[in-house]
PQR file with spaces between the fields and no chain letter, atoms N, CA, C, O and H, PARSE charges and radii, in Angstrom:
ATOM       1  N    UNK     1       0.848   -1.168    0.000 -0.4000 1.5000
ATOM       2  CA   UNK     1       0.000    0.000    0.000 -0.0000 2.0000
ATOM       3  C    UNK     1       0.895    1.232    0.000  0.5500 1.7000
ATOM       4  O    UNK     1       1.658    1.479    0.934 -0.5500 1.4000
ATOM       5  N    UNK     2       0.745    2.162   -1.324 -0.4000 1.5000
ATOM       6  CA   UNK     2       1.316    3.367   -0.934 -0.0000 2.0000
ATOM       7  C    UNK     2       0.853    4.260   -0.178  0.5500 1.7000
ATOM       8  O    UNK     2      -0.128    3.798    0.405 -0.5500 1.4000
ATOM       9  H    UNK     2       0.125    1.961   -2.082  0.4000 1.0000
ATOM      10  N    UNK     3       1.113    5.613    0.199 -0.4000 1.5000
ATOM      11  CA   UNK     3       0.827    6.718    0.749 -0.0000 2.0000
ATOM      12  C    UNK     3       0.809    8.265   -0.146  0.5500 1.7000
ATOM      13  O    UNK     3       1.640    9.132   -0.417 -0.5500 1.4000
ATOM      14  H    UNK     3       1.910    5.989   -0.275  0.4000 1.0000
ATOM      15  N    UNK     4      -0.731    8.010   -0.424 -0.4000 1.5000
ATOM      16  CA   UNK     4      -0.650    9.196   -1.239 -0.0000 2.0000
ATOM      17  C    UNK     4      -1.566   10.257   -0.847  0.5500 1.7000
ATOM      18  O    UNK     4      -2.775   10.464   -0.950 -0.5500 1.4000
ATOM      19  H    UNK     4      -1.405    7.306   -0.204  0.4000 1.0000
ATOM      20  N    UNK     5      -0.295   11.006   -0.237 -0.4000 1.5000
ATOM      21  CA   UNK     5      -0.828   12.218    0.360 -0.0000 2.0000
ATOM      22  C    UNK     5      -1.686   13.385   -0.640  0.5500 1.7000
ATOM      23  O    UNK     5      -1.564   13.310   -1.862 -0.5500 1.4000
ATOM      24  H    UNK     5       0.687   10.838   -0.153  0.4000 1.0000
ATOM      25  N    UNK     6      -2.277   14.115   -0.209 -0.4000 1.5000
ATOM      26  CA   UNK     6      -3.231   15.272   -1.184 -0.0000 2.0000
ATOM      27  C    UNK     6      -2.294   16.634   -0.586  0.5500 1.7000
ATOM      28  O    UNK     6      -1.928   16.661    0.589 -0.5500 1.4000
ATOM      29  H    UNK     6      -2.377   14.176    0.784  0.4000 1.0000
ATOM      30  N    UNK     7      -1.935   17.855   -1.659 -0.4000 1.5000
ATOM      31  CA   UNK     7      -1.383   18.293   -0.830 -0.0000 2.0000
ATOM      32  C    UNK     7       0.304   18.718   -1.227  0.5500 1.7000
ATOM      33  O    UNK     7       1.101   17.783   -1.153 -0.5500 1.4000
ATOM      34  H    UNK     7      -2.233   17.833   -2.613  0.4000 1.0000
ATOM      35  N    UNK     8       0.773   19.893   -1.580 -0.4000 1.5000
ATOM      36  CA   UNK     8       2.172   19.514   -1.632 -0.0000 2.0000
ATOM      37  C    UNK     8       2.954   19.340   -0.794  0.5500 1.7000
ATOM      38  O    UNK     8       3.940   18.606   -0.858 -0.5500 1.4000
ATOM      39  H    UNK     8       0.126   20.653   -1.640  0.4000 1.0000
ATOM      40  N    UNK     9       2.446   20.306    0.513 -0.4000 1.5000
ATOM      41  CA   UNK     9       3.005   20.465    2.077 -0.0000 2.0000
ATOM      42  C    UNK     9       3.258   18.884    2.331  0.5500 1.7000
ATOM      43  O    UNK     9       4.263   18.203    2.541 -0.5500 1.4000
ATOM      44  H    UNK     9       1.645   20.903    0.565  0.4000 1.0000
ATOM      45  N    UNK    10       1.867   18.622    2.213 -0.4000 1.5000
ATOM      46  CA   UNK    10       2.067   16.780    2.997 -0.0000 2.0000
ATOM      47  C    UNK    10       2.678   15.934    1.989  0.5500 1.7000
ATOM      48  O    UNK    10       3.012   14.814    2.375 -0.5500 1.4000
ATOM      49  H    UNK    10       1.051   19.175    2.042  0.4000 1.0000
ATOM      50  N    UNK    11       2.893   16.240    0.774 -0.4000 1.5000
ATOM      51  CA   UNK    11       3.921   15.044    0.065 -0.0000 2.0000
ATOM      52  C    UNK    11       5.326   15.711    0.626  0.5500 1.7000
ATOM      53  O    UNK    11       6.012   14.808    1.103 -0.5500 1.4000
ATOM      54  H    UNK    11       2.622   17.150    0.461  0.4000 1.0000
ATOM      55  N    UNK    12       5.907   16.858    0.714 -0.4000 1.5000
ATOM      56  CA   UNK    12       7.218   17.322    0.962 -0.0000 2.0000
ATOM      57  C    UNK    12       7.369   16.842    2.649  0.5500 1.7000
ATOM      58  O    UNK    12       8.502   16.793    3.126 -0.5500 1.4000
ATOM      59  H    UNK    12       5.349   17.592    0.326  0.4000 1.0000
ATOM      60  N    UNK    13       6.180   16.500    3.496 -0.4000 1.5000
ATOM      61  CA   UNK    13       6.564   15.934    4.649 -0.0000 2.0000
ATOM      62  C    UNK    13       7.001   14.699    4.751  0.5500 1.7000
ATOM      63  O    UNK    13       7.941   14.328    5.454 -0.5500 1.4000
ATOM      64  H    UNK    13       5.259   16.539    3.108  0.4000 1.0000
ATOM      65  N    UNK    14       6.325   14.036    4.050 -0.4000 1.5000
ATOM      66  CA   UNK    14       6.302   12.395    3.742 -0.0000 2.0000
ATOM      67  C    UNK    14       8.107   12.411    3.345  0.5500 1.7000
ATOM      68  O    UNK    14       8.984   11.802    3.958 -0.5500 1.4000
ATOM      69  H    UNK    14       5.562   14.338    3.479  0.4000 1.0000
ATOM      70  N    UNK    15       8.214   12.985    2.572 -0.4000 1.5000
ATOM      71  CA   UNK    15       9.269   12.708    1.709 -0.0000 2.0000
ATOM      72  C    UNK    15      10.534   13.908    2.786  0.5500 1.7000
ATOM      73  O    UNK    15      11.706   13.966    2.413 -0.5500 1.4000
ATOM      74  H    UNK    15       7.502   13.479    2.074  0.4000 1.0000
ATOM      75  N    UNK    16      10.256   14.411    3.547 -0.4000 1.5000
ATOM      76  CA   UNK    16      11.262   14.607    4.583 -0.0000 2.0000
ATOM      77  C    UNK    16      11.526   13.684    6.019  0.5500 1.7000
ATOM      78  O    UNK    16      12.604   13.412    6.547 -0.5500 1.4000
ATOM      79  H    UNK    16       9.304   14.364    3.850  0.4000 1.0000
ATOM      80  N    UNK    17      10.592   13.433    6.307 -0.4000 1.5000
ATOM      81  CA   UNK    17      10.220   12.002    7.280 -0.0000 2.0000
ATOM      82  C    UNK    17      11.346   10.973    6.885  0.5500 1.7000
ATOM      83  O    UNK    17      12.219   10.669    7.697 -0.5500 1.4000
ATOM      84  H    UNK    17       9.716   13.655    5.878  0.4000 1.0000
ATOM      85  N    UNK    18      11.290   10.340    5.354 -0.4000 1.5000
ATOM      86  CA   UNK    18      11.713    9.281    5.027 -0.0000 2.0000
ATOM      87  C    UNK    18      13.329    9.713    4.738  0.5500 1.7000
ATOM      88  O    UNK    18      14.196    8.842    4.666 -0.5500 1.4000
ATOM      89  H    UNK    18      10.581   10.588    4.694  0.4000 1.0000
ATOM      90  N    UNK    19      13.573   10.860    4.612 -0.4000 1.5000
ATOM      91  CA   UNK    19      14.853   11.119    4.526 -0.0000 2.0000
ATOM      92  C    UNK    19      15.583   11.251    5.993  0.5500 1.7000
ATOM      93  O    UNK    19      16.684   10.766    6.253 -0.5500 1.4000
ATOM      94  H    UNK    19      12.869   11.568    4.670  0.4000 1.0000
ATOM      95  N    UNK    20      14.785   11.976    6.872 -0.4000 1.5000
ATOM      96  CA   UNK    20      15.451   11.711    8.271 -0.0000 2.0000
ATOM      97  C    UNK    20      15.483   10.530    8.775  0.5500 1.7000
ATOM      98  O    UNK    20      16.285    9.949    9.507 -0.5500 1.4000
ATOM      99  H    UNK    20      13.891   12.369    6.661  0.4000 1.0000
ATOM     100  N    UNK    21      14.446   10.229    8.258 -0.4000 1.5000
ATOM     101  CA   UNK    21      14.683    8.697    9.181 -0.0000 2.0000
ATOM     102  C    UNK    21      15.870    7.744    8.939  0.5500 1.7000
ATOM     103  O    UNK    21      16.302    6.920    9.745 -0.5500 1.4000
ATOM     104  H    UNK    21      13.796   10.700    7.662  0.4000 1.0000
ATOM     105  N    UNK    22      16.473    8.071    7.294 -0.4000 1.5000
ATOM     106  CA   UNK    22      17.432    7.486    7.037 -0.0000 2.0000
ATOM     107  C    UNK    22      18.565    8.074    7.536  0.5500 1.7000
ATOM     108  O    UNK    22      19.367    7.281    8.030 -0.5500 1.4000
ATOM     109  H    UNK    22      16.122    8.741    6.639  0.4000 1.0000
ATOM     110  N    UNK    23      18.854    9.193    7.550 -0.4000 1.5000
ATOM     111  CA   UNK    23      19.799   10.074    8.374 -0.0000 2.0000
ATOM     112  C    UNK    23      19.917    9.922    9.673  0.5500 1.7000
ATOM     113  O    UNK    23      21.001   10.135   10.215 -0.5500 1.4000
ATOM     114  H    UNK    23      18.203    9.838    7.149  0.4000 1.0000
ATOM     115  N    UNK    24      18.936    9.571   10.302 -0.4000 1.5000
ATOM     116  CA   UNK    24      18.612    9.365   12.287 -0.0000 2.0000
ATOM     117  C    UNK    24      18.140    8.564   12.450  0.5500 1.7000
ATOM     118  O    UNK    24      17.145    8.795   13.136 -0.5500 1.4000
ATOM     119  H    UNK    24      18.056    9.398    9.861  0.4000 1.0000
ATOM     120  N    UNK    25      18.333    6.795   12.008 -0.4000 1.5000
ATOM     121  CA   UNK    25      17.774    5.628   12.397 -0.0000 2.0000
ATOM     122  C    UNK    25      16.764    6.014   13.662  0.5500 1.7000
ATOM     123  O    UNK    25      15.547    5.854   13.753 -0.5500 1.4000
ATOM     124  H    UNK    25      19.142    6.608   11.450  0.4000 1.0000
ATOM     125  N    UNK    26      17.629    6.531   14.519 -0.4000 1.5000
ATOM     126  CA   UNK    26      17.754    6.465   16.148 -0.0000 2.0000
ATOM     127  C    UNK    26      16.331    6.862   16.351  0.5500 1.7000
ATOM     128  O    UNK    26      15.545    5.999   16.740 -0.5500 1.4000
ATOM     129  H    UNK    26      18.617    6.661   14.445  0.4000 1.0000
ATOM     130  N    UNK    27      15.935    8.029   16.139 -0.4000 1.5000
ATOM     131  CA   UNK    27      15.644    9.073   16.442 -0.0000 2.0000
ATOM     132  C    UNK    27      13.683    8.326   15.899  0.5500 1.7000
ATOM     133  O    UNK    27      13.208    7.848   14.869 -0.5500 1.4000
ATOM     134  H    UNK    27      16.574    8.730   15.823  0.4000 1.0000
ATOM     135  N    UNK    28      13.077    8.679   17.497 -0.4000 1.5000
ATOM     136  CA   UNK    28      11.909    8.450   17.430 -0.0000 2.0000
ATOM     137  C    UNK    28      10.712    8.512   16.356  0.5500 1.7000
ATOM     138  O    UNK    28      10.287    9.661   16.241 -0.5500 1.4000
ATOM     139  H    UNK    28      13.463    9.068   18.333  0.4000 1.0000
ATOM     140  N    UNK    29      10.272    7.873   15.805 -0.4000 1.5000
ATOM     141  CA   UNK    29       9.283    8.301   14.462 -0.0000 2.0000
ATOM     142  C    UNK    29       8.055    9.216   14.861  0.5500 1.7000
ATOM     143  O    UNK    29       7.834   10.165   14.109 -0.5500 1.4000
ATOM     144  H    UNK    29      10.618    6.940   15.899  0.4000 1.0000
ATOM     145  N    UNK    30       7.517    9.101   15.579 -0.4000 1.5000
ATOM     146  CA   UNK    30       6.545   10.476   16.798 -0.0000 2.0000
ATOM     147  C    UNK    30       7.286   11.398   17.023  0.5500 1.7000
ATOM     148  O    UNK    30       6.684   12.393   17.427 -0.5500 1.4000
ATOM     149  H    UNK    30       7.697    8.330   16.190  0.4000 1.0000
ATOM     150  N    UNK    31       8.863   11.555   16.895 -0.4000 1.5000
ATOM     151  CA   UNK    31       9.443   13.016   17.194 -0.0000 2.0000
ATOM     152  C    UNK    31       9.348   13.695   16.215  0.5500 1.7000
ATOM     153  O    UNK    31       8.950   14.859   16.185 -0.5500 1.4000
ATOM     154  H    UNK    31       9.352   10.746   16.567  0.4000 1.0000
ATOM     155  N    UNK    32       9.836   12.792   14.977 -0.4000 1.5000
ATOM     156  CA   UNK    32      10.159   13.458   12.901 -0.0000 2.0000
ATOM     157  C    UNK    32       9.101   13.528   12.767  0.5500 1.7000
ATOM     158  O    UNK    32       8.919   14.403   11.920 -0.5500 1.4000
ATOM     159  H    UNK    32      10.159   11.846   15.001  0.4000 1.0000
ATOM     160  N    UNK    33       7.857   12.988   13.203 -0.4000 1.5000
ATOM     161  CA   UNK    33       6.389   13.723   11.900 -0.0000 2.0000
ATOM     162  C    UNK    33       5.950   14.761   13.026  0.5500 1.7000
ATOM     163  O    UNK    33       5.390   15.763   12.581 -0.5500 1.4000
ATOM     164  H    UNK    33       8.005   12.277   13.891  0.4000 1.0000
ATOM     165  N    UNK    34       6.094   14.699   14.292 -0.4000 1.5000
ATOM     166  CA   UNK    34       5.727   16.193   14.890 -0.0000 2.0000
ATOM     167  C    UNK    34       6.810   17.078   14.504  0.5500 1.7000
ATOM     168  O    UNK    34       6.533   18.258   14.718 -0.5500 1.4000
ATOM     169  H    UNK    34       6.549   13.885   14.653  0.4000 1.0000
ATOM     170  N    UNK    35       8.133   16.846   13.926 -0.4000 1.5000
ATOM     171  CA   UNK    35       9.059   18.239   13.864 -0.0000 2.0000
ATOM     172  C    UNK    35       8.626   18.734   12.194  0.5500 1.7000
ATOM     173  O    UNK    35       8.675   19.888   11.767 -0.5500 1.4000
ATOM     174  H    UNK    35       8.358   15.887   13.753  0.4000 1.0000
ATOM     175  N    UNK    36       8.240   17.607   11.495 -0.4000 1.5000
ATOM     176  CA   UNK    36       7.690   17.691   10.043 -0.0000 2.0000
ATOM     177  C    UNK    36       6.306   18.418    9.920  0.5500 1.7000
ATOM     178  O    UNK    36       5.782   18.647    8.830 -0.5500 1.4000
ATOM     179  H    UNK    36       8.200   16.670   11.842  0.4000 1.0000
ATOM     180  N    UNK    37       5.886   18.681   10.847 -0.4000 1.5000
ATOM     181  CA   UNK    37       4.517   18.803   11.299 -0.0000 2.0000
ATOM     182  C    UNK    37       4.572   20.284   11.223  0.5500 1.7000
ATOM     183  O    UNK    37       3.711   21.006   10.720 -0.5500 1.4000
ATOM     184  H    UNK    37       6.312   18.494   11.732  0.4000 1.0000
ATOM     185  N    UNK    38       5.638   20.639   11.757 -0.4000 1.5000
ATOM     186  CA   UNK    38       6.027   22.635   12.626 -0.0000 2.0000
ATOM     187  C    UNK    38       6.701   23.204   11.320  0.5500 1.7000
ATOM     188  O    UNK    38       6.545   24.384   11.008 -0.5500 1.4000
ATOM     189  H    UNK    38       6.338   20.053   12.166  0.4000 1.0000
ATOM     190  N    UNK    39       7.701   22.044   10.319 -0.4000 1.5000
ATOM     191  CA   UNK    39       8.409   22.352    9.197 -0.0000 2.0000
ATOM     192  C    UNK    39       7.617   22.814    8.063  0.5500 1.7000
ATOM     193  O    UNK    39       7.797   23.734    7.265 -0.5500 1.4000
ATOM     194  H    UNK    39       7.827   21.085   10.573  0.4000 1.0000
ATOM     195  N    UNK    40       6.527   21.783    8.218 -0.4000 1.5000
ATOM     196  CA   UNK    40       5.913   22.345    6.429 -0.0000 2.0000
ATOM     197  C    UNK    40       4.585   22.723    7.082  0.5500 1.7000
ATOM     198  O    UNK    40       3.536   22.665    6.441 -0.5500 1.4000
ATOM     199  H    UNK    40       6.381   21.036    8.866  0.4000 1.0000
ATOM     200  N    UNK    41       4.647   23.241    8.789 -0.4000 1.5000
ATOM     201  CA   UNK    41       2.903   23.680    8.705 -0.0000 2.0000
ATOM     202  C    UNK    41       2.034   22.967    8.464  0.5500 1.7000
ATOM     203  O    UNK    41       1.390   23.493    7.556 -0.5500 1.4000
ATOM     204  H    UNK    41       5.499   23.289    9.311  0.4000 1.0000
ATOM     205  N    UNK    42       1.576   21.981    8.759 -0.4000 1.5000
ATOM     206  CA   UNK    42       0.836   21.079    8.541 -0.0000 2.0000
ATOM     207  C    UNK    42      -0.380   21.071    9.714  0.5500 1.7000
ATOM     208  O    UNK    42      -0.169   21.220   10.918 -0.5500 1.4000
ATOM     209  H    UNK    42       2.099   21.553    9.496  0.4000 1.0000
ATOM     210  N    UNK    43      -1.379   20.912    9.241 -0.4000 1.5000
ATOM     211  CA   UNK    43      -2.603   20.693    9.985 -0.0000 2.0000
ATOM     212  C    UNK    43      -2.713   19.472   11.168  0.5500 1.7000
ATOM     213  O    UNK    43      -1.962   18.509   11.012 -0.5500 1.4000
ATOM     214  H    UNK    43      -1.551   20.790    8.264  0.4000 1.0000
ATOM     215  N    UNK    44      -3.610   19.479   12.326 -0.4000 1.5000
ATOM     216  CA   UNK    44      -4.001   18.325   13.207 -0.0000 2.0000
ATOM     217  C    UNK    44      -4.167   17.260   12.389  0.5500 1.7000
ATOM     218  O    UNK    44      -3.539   16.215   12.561 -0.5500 1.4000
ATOM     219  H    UNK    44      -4.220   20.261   12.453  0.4000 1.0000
ATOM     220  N    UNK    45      -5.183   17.467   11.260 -0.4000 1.5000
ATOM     221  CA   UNK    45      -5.485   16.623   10.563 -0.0000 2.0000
ATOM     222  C    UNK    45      -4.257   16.036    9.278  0.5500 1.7000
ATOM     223  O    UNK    45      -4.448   15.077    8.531 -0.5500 1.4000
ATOM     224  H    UNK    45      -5.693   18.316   11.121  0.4000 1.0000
ATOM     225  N    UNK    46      -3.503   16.571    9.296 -0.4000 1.5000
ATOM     226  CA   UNK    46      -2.365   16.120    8.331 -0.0000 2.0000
ATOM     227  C    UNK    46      -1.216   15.113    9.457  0.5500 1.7000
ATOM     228  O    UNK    46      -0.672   14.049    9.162 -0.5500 1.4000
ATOM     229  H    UNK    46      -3.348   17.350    9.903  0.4000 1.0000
ATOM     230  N    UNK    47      -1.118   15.827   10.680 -0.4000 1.5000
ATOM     231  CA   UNK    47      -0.492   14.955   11.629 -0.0000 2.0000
ATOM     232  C    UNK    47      -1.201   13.840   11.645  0.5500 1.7000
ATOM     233  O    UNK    47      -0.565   13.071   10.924 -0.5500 1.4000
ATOM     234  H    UNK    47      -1.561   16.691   10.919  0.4000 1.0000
ATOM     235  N    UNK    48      -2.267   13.221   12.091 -0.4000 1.5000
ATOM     236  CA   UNK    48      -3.186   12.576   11.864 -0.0000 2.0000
ATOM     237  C    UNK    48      -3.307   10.969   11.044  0.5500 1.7000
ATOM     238  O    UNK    48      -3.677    9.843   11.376 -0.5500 1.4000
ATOM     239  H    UNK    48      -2.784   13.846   12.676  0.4000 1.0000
ATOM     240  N    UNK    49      -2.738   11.648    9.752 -0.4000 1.5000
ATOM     241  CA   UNK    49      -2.487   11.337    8.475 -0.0000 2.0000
ATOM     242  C    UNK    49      -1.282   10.725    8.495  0.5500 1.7000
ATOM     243  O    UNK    49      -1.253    9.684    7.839 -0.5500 1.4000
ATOM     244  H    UNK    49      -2.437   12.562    9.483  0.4000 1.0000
ATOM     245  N    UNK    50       0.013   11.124    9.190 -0.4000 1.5000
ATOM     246  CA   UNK    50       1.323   11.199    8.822 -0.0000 2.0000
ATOM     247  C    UNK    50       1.402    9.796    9.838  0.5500 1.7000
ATOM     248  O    UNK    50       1.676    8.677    9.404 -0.5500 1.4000
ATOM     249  H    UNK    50      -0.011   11.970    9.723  0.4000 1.0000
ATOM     250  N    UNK    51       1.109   10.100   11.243 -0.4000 1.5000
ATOM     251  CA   UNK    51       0.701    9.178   12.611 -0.0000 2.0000
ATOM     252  C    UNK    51       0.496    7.933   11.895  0.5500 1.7000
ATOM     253  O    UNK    51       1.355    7.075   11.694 -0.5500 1.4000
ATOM     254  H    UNK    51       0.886   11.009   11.595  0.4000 1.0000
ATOM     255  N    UNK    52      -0.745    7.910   11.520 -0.4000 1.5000
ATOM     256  CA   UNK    52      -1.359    6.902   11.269 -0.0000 2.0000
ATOM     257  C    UNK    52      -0.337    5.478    9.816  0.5500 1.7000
ATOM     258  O    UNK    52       0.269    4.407    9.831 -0.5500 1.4000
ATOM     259  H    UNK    52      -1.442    8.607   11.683  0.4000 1.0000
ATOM     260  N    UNK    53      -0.766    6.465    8.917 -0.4000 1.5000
ATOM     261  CA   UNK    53       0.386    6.300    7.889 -0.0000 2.0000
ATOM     262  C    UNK    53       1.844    5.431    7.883  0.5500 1.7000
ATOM     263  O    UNK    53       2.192    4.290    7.581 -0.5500 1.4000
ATOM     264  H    UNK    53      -1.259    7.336    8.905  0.4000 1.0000
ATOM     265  N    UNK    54       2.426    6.552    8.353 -0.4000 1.5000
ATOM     266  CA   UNK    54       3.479    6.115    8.687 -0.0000 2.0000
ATOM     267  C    UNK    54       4.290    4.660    9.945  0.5500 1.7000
ATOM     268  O    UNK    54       5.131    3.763    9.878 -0.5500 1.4000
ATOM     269  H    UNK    54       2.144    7.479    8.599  0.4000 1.0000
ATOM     270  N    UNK    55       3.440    5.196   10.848 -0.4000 1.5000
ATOM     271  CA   UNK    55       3.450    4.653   12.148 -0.0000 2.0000
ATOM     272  C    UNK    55       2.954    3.086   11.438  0.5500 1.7000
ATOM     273  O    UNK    55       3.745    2.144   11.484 -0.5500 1.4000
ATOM     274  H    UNK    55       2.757    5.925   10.902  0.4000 1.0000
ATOM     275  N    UNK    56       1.806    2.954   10.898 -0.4000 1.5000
ATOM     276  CA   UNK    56       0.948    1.471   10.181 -0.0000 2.0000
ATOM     277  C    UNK    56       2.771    0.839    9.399  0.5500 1.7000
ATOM     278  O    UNK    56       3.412   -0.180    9.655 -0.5500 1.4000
ATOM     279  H    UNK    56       1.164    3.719   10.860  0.4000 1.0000
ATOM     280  N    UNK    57       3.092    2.076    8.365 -0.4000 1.5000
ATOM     281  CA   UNK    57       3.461    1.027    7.405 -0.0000 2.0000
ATOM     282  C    UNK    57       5.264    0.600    8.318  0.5500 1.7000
ATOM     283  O    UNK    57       6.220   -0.098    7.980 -0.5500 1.4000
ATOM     284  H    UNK    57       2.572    2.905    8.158  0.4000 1.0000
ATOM     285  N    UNK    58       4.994    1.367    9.409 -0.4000 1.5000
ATOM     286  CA   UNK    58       6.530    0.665   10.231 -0.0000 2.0000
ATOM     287  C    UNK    58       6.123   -0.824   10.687  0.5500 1.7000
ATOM     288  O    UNK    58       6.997   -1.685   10.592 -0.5500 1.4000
ATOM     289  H    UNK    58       4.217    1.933    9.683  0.4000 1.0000
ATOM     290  N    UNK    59       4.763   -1.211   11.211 -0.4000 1.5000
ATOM     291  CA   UNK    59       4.610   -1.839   11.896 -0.0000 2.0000
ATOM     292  C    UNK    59       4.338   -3.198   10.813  0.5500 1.7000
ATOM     293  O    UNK    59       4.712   -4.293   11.233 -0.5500 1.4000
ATOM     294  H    UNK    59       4.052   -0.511   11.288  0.4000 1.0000
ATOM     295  N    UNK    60       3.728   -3.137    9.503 -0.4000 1.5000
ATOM     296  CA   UNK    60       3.945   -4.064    8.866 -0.0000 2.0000
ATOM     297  C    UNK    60       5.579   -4.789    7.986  0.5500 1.7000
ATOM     298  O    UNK    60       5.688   -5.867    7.401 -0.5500 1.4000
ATOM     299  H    UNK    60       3.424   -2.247    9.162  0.4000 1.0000
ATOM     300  N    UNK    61       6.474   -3.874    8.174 -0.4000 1.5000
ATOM     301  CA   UNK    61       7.748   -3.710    7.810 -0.0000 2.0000
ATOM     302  C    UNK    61       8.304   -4.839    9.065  0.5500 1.7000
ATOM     303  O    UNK    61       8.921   -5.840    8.699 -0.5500 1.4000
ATOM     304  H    UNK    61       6.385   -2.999    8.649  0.4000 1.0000
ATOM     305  N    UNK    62       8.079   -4.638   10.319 -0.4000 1.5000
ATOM     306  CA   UNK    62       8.205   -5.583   11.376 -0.0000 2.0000
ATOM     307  C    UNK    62       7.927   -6.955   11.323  0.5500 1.7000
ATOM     308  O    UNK    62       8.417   -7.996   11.760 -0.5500 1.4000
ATOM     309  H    UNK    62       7.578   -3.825   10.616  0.4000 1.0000
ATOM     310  N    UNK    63       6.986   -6.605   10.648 -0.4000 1.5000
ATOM     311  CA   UNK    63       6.315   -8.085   10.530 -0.0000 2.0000
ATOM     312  C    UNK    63       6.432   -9.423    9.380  0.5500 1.7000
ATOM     313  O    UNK    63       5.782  -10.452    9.562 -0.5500 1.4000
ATOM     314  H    UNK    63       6.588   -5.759   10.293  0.4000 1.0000
């Protein structure tokens, strides 16, 4: 399943997310989409989006 955000803000988040994350293994995935969140201005409802999203497709990657 991809992630196709609506939106240029929320595709340039998506696609900064996935670059930090490669840059900062470490570094909490709830910290990068709330700092992605303040970066491109993004709505409750785009956090929401990013949370859900993102957070899902880590957890099938686990699996």
């Amino acid at each position: 399943m991809g992630i196709q955000p609506t939106g240029e803000d929320l595709r340039k988040a998506v696609k900064w997310v996935s670059a930090e994350r490669k840059y900062n293994p470490g570094k909490e995935l709830k910290a990068v989409i709330q700092e992605a969140c303040v970066k491109f201005d993004l709505s409750p409802l785009d956090e929401n989006f990013l949370c859900r999203k993102l957070l899902e497709k880590t957890e099938h990657s686990k699996e």
